[in-house]
C-alpha positions in Angstrom: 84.2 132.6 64.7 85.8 129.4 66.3 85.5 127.7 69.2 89.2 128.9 70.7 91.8 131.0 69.2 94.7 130.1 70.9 98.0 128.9 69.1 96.9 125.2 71.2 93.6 124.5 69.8 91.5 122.8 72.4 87.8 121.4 73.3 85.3 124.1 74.0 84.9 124.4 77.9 81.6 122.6 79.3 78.9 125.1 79.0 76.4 126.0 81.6 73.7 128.2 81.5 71.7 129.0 77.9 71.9 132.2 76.0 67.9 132.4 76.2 66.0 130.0 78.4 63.9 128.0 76.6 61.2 129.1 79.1 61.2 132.5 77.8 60.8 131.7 74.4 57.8 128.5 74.3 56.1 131.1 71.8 58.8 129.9 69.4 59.6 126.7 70.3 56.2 125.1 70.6 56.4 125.6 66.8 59.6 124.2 66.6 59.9 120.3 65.5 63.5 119.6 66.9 62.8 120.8 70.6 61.4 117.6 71.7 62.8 115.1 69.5 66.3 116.7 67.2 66.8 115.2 64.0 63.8 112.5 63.9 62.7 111.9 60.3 60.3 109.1 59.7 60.2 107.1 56.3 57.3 109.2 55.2 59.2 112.5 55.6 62.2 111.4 53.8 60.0 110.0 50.7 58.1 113.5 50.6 61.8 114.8 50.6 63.1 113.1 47.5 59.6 113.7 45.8 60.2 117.5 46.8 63.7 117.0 45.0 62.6 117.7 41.5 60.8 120.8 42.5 64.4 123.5 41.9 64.7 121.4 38.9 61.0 122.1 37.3 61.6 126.1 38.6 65.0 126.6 36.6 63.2 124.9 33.6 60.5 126.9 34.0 62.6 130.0 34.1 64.3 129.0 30.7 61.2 128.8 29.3 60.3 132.4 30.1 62.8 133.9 28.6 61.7 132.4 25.1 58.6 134.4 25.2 61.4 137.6 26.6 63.7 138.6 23.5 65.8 141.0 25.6 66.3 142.8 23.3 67.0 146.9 24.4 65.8 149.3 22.3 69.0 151.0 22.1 72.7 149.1 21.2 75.3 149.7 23.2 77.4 152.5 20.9 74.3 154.4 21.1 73.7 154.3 24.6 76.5 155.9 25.6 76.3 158.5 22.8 72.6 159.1 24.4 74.0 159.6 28.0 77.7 160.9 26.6 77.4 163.8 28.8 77.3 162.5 32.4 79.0 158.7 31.0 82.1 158.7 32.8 84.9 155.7 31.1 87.0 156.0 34.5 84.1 155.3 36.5 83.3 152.0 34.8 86.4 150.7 34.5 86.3 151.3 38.6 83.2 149.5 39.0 83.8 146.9 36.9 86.5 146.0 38.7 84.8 147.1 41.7 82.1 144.0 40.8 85.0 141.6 40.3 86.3 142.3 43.3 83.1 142.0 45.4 82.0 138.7 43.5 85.4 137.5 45.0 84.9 137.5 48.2 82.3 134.6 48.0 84.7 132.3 47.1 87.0 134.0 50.2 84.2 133.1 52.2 84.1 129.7 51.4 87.9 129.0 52.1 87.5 131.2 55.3 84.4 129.2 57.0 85.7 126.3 55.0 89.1 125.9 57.1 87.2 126.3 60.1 84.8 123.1 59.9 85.5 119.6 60.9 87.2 118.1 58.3 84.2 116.1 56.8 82.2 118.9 56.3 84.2 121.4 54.6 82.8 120.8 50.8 79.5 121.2 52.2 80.3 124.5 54.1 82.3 125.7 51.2 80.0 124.8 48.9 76.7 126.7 50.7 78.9 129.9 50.1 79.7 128.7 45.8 75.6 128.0 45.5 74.8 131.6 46.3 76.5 133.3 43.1 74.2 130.6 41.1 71.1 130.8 42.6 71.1 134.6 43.6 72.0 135.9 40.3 69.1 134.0 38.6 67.0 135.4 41.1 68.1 138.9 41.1 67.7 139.4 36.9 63.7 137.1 37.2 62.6 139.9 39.5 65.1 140.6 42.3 66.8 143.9 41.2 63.1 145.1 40.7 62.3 144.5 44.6 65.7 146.2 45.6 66.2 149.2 43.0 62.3 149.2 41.1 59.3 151.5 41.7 59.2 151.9 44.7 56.1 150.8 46.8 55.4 153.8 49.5 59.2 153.0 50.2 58.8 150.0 51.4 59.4 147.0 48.6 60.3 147.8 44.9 57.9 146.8 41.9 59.4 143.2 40.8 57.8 144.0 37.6 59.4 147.2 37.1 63.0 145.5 35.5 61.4 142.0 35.3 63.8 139.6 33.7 66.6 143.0 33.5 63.7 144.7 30.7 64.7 147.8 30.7 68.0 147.7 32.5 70.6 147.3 29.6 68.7 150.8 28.0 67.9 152.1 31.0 68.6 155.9 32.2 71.8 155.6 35.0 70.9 155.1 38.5 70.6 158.4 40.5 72.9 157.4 43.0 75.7 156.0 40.4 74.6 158.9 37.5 78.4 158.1 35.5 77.9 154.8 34.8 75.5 152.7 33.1 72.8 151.1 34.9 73.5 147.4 33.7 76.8 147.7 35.5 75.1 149.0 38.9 72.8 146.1 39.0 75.5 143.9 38.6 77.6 145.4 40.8 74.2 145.4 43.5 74.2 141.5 42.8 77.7 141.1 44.4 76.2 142.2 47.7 73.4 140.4 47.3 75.0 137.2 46.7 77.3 137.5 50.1 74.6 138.2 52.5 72.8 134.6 52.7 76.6 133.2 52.2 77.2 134.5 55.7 74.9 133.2 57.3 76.0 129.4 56.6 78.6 129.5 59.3 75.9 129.5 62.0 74.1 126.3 60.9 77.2 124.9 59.6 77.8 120.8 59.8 73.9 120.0 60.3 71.5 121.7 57.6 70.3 120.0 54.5 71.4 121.0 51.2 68.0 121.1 49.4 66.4 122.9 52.2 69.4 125.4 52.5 68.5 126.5 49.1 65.1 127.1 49.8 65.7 128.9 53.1 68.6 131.4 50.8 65.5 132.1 48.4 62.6 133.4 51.2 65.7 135.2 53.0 66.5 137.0 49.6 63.2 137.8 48.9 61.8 138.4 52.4 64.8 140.1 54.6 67.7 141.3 51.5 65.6 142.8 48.9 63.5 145.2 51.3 66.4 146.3 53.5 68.1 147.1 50.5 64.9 148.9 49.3 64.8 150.5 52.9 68.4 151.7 52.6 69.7 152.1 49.3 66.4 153.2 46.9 66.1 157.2 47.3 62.7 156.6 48.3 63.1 153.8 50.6 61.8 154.7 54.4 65.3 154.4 56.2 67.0 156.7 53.3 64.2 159.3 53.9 65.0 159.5 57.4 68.9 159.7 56.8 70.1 156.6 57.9 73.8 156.2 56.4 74.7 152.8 55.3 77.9 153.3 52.9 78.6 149.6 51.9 76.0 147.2 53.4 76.5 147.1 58.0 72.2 147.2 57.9 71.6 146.2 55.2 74.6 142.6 54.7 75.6 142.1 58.2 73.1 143.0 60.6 70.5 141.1 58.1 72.8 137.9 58.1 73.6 138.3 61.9 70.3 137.8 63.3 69.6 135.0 60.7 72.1 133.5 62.2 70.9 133.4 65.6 67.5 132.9 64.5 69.4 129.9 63.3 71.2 128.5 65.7 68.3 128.9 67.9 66.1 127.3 65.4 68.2 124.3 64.5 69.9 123.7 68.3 73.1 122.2 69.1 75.0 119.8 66.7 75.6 116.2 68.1 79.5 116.8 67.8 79.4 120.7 68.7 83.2 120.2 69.5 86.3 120.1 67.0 89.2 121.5 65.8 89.3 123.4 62.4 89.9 121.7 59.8 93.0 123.7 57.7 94.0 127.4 59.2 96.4 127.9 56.2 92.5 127.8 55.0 91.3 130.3 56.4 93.9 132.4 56.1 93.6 132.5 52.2 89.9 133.0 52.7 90.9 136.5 54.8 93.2 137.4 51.9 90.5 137.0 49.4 87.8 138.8 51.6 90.2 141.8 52.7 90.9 142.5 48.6 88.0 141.9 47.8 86.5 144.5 50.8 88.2 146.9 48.9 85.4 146.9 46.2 83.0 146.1 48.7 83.6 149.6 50.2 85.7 151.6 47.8 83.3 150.7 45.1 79.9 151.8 47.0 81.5 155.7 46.2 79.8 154.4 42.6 83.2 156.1 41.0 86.6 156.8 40.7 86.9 159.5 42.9 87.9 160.8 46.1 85.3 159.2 47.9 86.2 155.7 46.8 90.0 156.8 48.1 89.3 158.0 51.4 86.8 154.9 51.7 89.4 152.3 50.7 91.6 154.0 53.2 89.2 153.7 55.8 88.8 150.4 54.9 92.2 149.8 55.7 92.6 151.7 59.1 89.8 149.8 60.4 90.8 145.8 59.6 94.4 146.3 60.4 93.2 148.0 63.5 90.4 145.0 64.2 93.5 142.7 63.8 95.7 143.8 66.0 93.2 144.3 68.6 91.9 140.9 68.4 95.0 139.3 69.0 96.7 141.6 71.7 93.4 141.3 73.8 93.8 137.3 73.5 97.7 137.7 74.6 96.0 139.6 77.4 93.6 137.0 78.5 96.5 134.7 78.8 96.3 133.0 75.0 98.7 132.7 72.5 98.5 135.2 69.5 97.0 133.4 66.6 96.5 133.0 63.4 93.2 132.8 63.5 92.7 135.3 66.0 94.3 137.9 63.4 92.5 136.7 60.6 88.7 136.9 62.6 90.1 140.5 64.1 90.7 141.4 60.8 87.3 140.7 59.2 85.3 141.7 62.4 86.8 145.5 61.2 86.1 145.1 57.8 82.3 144.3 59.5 82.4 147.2 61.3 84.1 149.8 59.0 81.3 148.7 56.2 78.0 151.0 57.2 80.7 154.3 57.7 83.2 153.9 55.3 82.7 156.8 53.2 81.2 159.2 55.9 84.3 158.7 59.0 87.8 160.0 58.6 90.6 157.6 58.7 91.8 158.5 62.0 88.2 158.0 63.3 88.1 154.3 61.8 90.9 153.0 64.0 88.9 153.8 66.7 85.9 151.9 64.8 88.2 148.6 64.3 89.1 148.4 67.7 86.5 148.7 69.5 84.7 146.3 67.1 87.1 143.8 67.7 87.1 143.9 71.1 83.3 143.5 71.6 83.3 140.6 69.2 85.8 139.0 71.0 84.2 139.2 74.4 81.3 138.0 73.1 82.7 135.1 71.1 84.3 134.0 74.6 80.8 134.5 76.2 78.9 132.7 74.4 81.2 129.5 74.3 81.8 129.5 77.9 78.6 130.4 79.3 75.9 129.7 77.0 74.9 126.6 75.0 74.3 128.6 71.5 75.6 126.0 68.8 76.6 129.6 65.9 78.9 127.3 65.2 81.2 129.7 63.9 80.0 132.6 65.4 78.1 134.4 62.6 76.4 136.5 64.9 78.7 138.1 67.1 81.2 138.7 64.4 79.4 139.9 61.8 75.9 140.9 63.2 77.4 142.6 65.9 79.9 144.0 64.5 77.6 145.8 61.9 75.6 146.9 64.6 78.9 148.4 66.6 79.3 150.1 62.8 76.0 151.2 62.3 75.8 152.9 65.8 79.4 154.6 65.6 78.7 156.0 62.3 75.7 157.7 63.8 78.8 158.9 65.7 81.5 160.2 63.7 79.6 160.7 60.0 80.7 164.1 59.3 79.6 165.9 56.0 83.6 167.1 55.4 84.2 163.7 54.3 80.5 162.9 52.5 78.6 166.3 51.4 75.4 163.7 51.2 74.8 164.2 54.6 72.9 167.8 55.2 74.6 170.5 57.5 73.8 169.7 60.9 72.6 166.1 60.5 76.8 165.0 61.9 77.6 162.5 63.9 77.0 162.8 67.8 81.2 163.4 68.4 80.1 166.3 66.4 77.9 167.5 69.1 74.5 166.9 66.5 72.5 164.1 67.9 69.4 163.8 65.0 72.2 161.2 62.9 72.8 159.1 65.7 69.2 158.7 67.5 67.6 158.0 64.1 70.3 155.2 63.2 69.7 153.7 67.4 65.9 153.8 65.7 66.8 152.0 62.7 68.9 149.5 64.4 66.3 148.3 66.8 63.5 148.5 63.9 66.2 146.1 61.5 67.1 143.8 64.4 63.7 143.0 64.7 62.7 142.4 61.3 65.6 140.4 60.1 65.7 138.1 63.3 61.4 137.8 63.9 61.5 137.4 59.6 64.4 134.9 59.6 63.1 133.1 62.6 60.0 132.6 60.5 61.3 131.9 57.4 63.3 128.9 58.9 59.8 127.5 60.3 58.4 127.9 57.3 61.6 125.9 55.3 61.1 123.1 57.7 57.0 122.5 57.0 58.0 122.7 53.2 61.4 120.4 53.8 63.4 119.0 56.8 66.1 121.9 57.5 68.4 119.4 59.8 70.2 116.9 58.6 69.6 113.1 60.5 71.6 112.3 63.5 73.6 109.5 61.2 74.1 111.8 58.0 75.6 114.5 60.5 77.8 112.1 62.3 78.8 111.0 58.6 79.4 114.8 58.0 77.6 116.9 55.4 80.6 115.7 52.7 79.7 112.2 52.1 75.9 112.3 53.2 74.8 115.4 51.3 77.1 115.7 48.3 78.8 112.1 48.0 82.3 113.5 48.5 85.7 114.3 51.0 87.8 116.8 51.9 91.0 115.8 50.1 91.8 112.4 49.6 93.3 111.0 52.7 90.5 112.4 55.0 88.0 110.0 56.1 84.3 111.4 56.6 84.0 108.9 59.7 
């Protein structure tokens, strides 16, 4: 996710050939407003800008407004809702998941301080703060209508009903989940919102040091409502069309990584190379505290998608473990290899590349199995990371997509190889992984991945074109040589930095 990680840090080598010729994709780009002429706004454009401005503004208001004519009031207090559902209520199981919640909400903020220390110094409030917006403007979205496109009536399995908990009616009485049957539903749909918050959080290190702020916003909306909610629906409702044909996601590889991976090439396609595409991170102690706080937080992440305290959540947080320390270590022994120094921020991008990877099979692999998973994550990552810096002109400026969307897809595909129902009774006798000698698990996941990759990067790509005709996605050439800091948010990375 950085240019080098070597102990030196040092300019990117010149790069010579493009990741996808321009030639081969003109059905694209001919729609694309930065191909000719990057980051030209005329007066008129940046007038319709500031008029465009107030438009969040009216919405939240709007919002508010609603819920005066919404009493949200359930019909049944909260002493007697768990008397009514006493005998499958489970206080052990709560506790877990409220933590579990906690833990997951947590690694947002780890996010911020991990892309954060990676940025040029005057932009890392901007980068940080792309990652902070998310738990403010997801969560409003997610109780207006966005836990009813996820987790409501389903729709042929394709979207939920977004009136079915409109504005959470329904949710704080509501029956438990199916899936999470010993606890009570108010508690899975905010522990849902965690992941949902994260996803469009990841994607910011691909567009990092050039996107607008407003804009950004309105591009995190469409994603949620257009690429998160119905690959959550897809995955995670019982009646969604990837759960019907088996497809095991434990924790989120499809549905978090793999969607913010190819939104963040469709990305850094979309918004081409930053002016200053070279630099040395800004604070590594920095990004080290951001992989503290997003490997404790993983643990809810993955431990907590068991939906209890049980076994389950054990041998996931186990797995969970096998597979980032194993992701670490290979990240940096393969540099040493290569002739580099072992880094910290090698380590720290190993580390999280088998926390990727380990996601999607968590609670289906056995520990010894997600070893294997972690390294071999890491080391596709980390070829590809040196690929595309050296040989292509892709601007993922922190390499979103080869770290995170690949490395969901490396976990989606090996959990279609060693998902065994010793480990996870959900999945049915002889639907096992392929290292199990059953191949049904493993062709219909190579299905789903090639089905998801499409949607999420032909949606995003979209999405991003449809941001810019609404409001300017880039940045102008002089905000982004002021950095994102001072022209977007009026402020500086610590008081002796100077955004110049």
């Amino acid at each position: 996710m950085i240019l080098n990680t070597g102990a030196e840090i040092s300019r990117a080598p010149v790069r010579k050939h493009r990741i996808f010729p321009y030639k081969y994709i003109k059905f694209l780009l001919k729609f694309d407003p930065f191909f000719h002429e990057p980051n030209q706004m005329t007066q008129k454009t940046n007038h319709m800008t500031k008029k465009l401005s107030i438009v969040p503004f009216i919405v939240l208001i709007g919002i508010a407004l609603i819920t005066l004519l919404i009493t949200g009031v359930p019909g049944i207090n909260t002493i007697d809702y768990w008397t009514k559902y006493q005998d499958q209520l489970s206080a052990g199981d709560t506790a877990w998941m409220l933590t579990a919640a906690a833990l997951v909400l947590l690694m947002t903020p780890g996010l911020a301080f991990f892309y954060g220390g990676m940025v040029n110094p005057k932009n890392v409030v901007s980068t940080m703060l792309q990652s902070f917006i998310c738990m403010a403007v997801i969560s409003i979205l997610w109780i207006v209508f966005g836990f009813s496109l996820a987790f409501g009536e389903s729709f042929d399995g394709w979207i939920g009903n977004p009136f079915t908990y409109f504005f959470f009616n329904g949710v704080a009485e509501g029956k438990p989940w199916v899936n999470a049957p010993t606890v009570p539903l108010l508690l899975f749909a905010l522990y849902q919102l965690k992941f949902a918050i994260i996803t469009p959080a990841l994607i910011t290190g691909a567009f990092a040091e050039r996107i607008r702020f407003t804009s950004y916003i309105l591009f995190i909306c469409l994603f949620f409502i257009f690429i998160y909610a119905p690959l959550a629906h897809w995955t995670w409702h019982p009646e969604g069309i990837l759960c019907s044909l088996g497809v095991l996601d434990f924790a989120g590889g499809t549905v978090v990584h793999m969607s913010a991976g190819w939104a963040a090439l469709a990305s850094a396609l979309y918004l081409h190379e930053r002016k200053e595409a070279e630099h040395n991170p800004a604070n590594i102690p920095l990004v080290m505290l951001g992989t503290g706080l997003l490997w404790f937080g993983w643990f809810g992440f993955n431990a907590g998608s068991a939906l209890g305290a049980n076994q389950l959540a054990v041998s996931a947080a186990m797995t969970t473990t096998g597979a980032s320390a194993a992701g670490a270590l290979a990240w940096i022994f393969f540099d040493t290899v290569k002739g580099k120094k072992p880094s910290a921020l090698g380590m720290c991008i190993g580390a999280v590349v088998g926390l990727v990877a380990i996601t999607p099979a968590a609670g289906f692999v056995t520990v010894p199995h997600s070893i294997f998973i972690g390294v071999i994550s890491s080391l596709i990552s980390n070829k590809l990371v040196d690929w595309r810096t050296s040989k292509t002109t892709l601007d993922d400026t922190l390499d979103v997509f080869p770290c995170h969307g690949v490395g969901g897809m490396v976990g989606m595909i090996l959990t279609g190889v060693f998902a065994t129902s010793a480990v996870n009774p959900v999945i049915p006798e002889g639907d096992n992984g392929l290292f199990f000698g059953e191949t049904k698990l493993f062709l219909n996941h190579m299905a789903a991945l090639i089905g998801v990759s499409v949607f999420a990067f032909g949606g995003s790509y979209l999405l991003l074109m449809l941001t810019n005709l609404i409001s300017p996605l880039r940045v102008t050439e002089d905000e982004e040589k002021a950095g994102l800091d001072a022209s977007q948010h009026g402020e500086g990375y610590l008081s002796w930095v100077k955004n110049d």
